[in-house]
C-alpha positions as CSV (number, residue, x, y, z in Angstrom):
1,X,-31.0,72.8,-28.3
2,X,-32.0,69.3,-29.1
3,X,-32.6,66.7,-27.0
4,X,-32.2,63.2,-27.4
5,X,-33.9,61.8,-23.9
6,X,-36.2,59.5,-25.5
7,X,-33.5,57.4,-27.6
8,X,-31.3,57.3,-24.7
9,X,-34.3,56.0,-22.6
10,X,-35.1,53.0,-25.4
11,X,-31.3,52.6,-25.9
12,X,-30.1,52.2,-21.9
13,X,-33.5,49.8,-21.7
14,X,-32.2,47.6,-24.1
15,X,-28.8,47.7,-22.5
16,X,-30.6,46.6,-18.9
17,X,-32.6,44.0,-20.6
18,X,-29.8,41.9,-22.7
19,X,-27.7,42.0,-19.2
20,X,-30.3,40.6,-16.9
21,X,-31.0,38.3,-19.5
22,X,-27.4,37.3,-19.5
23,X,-27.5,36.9,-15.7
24,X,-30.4,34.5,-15.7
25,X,-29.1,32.1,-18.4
26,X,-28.2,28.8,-16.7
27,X,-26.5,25.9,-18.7
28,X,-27.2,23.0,-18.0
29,X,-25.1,19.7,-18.8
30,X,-27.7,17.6,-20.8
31,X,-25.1,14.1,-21.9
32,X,-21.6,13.6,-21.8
33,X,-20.3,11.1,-24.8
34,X,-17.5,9.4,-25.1
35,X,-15.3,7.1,-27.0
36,X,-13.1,4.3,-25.7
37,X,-9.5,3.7,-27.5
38,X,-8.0,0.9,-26.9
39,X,-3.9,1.4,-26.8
40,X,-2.1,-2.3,-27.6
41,X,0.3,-3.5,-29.9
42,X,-1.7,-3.4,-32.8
43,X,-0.8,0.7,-33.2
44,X,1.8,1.2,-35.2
45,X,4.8,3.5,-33.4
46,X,5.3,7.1,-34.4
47,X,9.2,6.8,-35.5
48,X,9.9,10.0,-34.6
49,X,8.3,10.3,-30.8
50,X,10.4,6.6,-30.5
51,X,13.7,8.3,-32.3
52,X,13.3,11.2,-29.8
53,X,13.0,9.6,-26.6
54,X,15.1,6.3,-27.2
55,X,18.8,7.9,-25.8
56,X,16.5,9.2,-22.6
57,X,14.9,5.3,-22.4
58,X,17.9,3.9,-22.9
59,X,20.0,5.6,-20.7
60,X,17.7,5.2,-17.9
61,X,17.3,0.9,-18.3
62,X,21.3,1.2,-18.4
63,X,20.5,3.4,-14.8
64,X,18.1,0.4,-13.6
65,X,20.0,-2.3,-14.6
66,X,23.8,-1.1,-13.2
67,X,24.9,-4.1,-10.9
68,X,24.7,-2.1,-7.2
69,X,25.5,-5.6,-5.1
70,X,24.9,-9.0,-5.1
71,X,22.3,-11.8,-3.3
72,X,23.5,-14.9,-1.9
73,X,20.4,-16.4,-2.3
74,X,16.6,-16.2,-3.3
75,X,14.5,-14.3,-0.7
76,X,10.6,-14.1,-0.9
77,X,7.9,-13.1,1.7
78,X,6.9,-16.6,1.8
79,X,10.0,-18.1,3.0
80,X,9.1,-17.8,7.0
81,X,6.1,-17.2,9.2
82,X,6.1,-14.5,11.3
83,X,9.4,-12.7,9.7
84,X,11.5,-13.0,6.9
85,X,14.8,-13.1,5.5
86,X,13.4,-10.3,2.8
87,X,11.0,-8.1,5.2
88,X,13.7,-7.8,7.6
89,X,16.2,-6.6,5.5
90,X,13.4,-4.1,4.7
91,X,12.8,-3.3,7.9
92,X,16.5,-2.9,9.0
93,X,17.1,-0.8,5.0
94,X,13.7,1.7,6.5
95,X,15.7,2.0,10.1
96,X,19.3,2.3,9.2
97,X,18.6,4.7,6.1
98,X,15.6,6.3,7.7
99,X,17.6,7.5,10.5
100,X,20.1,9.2,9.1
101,X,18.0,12.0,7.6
102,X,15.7,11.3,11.0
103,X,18.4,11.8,13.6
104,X,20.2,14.6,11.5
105,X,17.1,16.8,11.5
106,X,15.7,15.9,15.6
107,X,18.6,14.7,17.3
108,X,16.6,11.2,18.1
109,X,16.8,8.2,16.4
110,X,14.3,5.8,15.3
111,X,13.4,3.1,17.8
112,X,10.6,0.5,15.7
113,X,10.1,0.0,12.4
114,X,6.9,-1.2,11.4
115,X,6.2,-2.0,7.5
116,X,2.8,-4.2,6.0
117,X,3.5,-8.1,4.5
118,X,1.3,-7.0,1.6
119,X,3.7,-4.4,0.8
120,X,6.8,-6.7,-0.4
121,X,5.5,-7.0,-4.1
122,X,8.9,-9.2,-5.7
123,X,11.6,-11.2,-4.2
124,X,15.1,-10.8,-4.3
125,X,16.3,-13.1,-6.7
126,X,19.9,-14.7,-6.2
127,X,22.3,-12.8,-8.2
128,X,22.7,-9.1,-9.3
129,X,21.3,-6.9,-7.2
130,X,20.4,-3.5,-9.2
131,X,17.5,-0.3,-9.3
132,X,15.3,-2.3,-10.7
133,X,15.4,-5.1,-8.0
134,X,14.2,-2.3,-5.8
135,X,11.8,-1.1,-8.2
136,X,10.2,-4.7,-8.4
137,X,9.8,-5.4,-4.5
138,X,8.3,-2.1,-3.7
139,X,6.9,-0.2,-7.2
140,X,4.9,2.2,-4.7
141,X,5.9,5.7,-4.2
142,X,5.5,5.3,-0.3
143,X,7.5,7.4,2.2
144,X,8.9,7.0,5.4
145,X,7.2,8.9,7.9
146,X,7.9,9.0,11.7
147,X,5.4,9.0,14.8
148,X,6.1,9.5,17.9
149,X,4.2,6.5,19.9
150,X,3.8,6.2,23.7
151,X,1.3,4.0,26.7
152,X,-1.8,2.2,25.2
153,X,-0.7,3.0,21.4
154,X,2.1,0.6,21.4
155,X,-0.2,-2.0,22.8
156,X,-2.2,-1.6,19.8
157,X,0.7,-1.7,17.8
158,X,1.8,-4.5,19.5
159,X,-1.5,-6.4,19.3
160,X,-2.3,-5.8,15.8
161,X,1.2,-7.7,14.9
162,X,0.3,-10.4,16.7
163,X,-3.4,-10.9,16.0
164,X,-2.4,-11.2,12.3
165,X,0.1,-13.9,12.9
166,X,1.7,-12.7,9.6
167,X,5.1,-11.9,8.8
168,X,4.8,-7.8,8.5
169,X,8.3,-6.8,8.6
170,X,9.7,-5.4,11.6
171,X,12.5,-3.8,13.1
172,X,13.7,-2.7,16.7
173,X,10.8,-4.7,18.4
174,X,10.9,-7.7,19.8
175,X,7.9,-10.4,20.2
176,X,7.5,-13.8,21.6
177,X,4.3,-15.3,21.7
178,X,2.9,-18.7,22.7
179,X,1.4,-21.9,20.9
180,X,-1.7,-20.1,21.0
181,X,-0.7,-16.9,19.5
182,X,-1.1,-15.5,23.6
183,X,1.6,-12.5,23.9
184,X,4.6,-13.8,26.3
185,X,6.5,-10.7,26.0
186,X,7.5,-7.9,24.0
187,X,10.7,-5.8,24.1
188,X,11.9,-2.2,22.2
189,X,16.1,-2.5,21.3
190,X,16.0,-5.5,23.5
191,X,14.6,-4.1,27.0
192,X,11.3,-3.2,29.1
193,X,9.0,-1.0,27.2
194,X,8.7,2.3,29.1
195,X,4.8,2.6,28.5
196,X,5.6,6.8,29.5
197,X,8.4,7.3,27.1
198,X,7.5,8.3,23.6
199,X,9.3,5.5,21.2
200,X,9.8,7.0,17.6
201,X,7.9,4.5,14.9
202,X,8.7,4.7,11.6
203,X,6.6,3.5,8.8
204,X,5.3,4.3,5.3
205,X,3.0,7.5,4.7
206,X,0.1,4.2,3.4
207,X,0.5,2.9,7.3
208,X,0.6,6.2,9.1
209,X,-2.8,6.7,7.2
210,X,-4.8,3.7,8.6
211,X,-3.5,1.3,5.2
212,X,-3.9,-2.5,6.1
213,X,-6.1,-1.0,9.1
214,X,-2.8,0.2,10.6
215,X,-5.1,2.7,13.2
216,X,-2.6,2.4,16.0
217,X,-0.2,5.7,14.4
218,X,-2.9,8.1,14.9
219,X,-3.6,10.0,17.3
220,X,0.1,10.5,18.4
221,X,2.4,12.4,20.2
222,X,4.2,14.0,17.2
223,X,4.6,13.2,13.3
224,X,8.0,13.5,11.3
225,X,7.9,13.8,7.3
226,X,11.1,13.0,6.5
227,X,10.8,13.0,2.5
228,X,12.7,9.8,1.7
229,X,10.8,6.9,-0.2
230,X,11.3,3.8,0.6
231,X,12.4,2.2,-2.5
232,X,15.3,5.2,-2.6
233,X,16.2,3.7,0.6
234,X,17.0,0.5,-0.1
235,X,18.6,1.9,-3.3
236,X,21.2,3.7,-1.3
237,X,21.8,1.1,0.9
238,X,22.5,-1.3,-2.4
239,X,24.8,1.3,-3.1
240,X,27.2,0.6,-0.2
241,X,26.6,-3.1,0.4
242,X,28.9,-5.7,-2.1
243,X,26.4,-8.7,-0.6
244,X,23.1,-8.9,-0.1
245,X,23.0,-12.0,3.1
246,X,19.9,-10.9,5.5
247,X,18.6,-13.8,7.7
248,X,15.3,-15.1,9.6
249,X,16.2,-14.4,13.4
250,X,13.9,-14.0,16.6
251,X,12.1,-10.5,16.2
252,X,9.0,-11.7,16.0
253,X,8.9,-15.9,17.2
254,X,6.5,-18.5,18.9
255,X,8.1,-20.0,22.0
């Protein structure tokens, strides 16, 4: 009989040492290079990529442009000071729309809306009202979310509206406040804040997570994702309403 022990030794030895040297190999990332291109008009179109996706382009600026109402007049953020005719349409678009979907899947209904100045990015320009109008004045993808609010919370709500002295849209609260920007008094759908009844608060997803130092959401007594961004909102409500007419009133005034 022969044996072969001693080339089996040599051969499993090798085996062991190429695997335990694979094992100990580290890589390590010695320089990253890289090469800036600059896109701009100067590069020239590829004519078939533009022949391919014209119909799709085309068919969706026909989609944006589509008359869906119309504006009786120009309305921009600047036009009051502590609301406006444009963030209260927005406000009113975020409660009526919102609650829909809101009160269809709770059985409650939204009681405040509370949106940021900063986010109105365009103004509603007098004319055709279309997509793209919503599309200009908010060209975020924020959604509505819904938190349940009750006791000190909406005092910090309240007193972050009024230490900014800015026109952030709202909706469902009333505030009055003095010369001196001293709260006189502040209502929910026009009566006595209940500080032990949980008011439902309904903002973008930005806000609920502390945008424009919005803290006052969190912690609450319950959060609703409703799945419905803002811009589709005022889309839909475009949809139904032939004119566009929203006013200055006295949701949030000095007395």
């Amino acid at each position: 009989m022969v044996h072969f022990t001693k080339p089996k030794l040599v051969f499993s030895a090798i085996i062991i040492v190429i695997l335990v040297s694979c094992k100990t190999q580290k890589l390590y990332l010695n320089t990253v290079e890289g090469q800036r291109l600059e896109i701009n008009n100067t590069i020239n179109a590829n004519p078939n990529i533009e022949a391919f996706i014209a119909p799709y382009r085309d068919r969706i600026e026909r989609d944006l442009d589509s008359v869906l109402a119309y504006a009786v007049d120009t309305y921009s953020k600047s036009d009051g000071e502590l609301n406006t005719a444009i963030g209260n349409l927005m406000a009113d678009i975020v409660l009526s729309e919102g609650n829909k979907i809101f009160n269809k899947r709770t059985g409650e209904n939204i009681d405040v809306v509370i949106l940021n100045y900063g986010g109105i990015r365009a103004e509603i320009p007098k004319g055709p009202v279309s997509a793209r109008t919503a599309y200009n004045v908010m060209p975020f993808e924020n959604e509505i979310v819904v938190a349940g609010l009750k006791g000190e919370k909406i005092n910090e709500a309240i007193n972050y509206l009024v230490s900014r002295k800015s026109a952030n849209p709202i909706a469902g609260l009333n505030i009055v406040v003095d010369k001196d920007y001293n709260l006189v008094s502040a209502k929910i759908n026009n009566k006595a804040i209940d500080y032990n009844k949980t008011y439902y608060f309904a903002t973008s997803d930005y806000l609920y997570n502390r945008g424009d130092n919005m803290t006052f959401f969190q912690p609450n007594e319950e959060l609703h994702e409703i799945n419905y961004k803002i811009r589709n909102a005022m889309i839909d409500y475009f949809k139904k309403t032939d004119t566009i007419n929203p006013v200055i009133d006295n949701r949030f005034i000095v007395k």
